[in-house]
C-alpha positions in Angstrom: 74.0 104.8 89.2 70.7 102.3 89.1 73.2 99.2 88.9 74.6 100.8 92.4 71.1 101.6 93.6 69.9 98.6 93.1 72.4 96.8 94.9 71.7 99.1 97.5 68.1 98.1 97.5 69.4 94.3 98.1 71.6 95.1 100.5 69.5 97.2 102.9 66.2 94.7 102.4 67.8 91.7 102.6 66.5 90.6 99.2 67.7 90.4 95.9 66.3 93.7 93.6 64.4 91.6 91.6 62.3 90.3 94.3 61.8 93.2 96.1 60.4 94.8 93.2 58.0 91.7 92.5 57.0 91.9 96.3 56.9 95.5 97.0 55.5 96.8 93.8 54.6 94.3 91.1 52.3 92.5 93.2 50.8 94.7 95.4 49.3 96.8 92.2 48.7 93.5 90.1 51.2 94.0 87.8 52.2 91.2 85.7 56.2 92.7 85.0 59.2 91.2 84.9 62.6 92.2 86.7 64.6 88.5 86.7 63.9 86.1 84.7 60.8 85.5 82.1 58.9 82.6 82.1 59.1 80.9 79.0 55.5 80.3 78.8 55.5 84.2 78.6 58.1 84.4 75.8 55.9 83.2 73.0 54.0 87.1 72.0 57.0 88.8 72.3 57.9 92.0 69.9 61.4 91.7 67.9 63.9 94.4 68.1 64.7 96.5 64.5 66.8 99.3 63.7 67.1 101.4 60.4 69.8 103.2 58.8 70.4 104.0 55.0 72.4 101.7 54.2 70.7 98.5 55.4 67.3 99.3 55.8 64.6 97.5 58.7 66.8 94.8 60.5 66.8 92.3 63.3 68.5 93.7 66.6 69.2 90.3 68.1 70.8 91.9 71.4 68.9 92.6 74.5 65.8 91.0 73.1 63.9 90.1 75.7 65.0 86.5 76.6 64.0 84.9 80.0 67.3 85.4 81.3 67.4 88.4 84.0 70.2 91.1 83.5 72.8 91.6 86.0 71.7 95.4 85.1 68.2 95.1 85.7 67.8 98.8 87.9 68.9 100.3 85.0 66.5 99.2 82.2 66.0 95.3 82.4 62.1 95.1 83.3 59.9 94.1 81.0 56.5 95.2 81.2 53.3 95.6 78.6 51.4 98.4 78.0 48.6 97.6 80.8 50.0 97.5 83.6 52.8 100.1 82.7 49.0 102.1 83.1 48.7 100.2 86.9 52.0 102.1 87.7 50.9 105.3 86.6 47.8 105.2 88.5 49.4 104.3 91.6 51.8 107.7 91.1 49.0 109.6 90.8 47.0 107.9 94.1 47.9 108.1 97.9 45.4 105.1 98.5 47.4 103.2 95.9 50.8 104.2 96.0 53.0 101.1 97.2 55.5 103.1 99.2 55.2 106.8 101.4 53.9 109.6 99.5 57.3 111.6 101.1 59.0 108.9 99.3 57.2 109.5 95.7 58.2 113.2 96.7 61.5 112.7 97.4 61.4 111.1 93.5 60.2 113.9 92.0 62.1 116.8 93.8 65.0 117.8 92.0 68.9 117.1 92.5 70.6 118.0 89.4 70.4 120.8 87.0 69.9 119.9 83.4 70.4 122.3 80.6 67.1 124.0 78.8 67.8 124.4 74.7 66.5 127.1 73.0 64.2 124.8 70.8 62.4 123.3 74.3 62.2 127.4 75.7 60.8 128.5 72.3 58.4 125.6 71.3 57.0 124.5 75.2 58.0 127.7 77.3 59.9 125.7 79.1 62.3 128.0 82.1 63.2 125.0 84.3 64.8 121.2 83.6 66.2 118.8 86.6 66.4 115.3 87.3 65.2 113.6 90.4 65.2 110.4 91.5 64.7 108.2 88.5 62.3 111.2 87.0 63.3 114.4 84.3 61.2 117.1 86.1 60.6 120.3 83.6 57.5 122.6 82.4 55.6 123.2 79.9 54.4 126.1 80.3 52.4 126.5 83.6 52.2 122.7 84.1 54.4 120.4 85.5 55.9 117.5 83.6 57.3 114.7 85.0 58.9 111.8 82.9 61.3 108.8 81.8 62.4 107.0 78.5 63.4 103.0 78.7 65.9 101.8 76.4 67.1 98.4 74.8 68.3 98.4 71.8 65.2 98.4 69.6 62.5 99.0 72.3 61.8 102.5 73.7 59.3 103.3 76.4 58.3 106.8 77.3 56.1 107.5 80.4 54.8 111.0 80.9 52.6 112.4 84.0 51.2 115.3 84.0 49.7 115.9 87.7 47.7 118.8 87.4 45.3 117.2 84.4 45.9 114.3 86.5 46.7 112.8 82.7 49.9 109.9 82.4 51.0 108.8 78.8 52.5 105.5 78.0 54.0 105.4 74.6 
């Protein structure tokens, strides 16, 4: 459903999802990210994908590594961003004053619309009673606090963002 949401964001802005994101949250936090395509000037510190199994060891994952081509499926996992300013956008989710769109909106994110399943290991191990999904956003507890997060996946590259907003505390791993 990103692919469909983010032709829904080019349809009702009148831009394409790439720009809008550059223009409506990239820029206005200072965040040097990547929707379309890369500059090559930026493709020369780039990491390498790997993979491991038994039988072959370490090796290369050639496909999706970041290229400067843009994906076609871009809303669901083709921006590229470093570790900094994945830091900018946590910041902003935890800051009216910096937030780039309506504070309704970020709650509207994080309010739940669809029951996900709690295992025994998550209820033992964190105390956890509730898992959803929201807009973008798994939405669970650990305990008494709140935990709101998301993975990114190419092949090779994970991300993992974590907020938790009563410390006020957001991981980027």
């Amino acid at each position: 459903m990103y692919i469909t949401a983010g032709e829904l964001v080019s349809k009702v802005s009148g831009m394409s999802f790439d720009s809008f994101v550059e223009q409506r949250i990239f820029k206005p936090l200072g965040m040097n990210c990547f929707v379309g395509d890369i500059p090559k000037s930026n493709l020369s510190d780039v990491a390498m994908s790997y993979g491991h199994n038994d039988e072959r060891g370490i090796y290369a994952i050639p496909r999706n590594s970041i290229t400067q081509e843009g994906l076609m499926s871009a809303a669901a996992g083709g921006m590229v961003c470093n570790v900094q300013d994945m830091l900018k956008w946590l910041s902003a989710l935890q800051s009216k004053e910096k937030l780039p769109f309506s504070e309704q909106q970020l709650n509207k994110m994080w309010t739940p619309h669809t029951i996900l399943n709690v295992s025994k290991i998550e209820q033992e191990w964190d105390n956890t009673l509730y898992k959803n999904y929201g807009l973008g956003w798994r939405l669970t507890n650990m305990g008494e606090l709140k935990v709101i997060s998301h993975t990114g996946t190419l092949s090779g590259y994970q991300a993992y963002v974590v907020l938790v907003p009563e410390l006020e505390l957001g991981v980027v791993l």
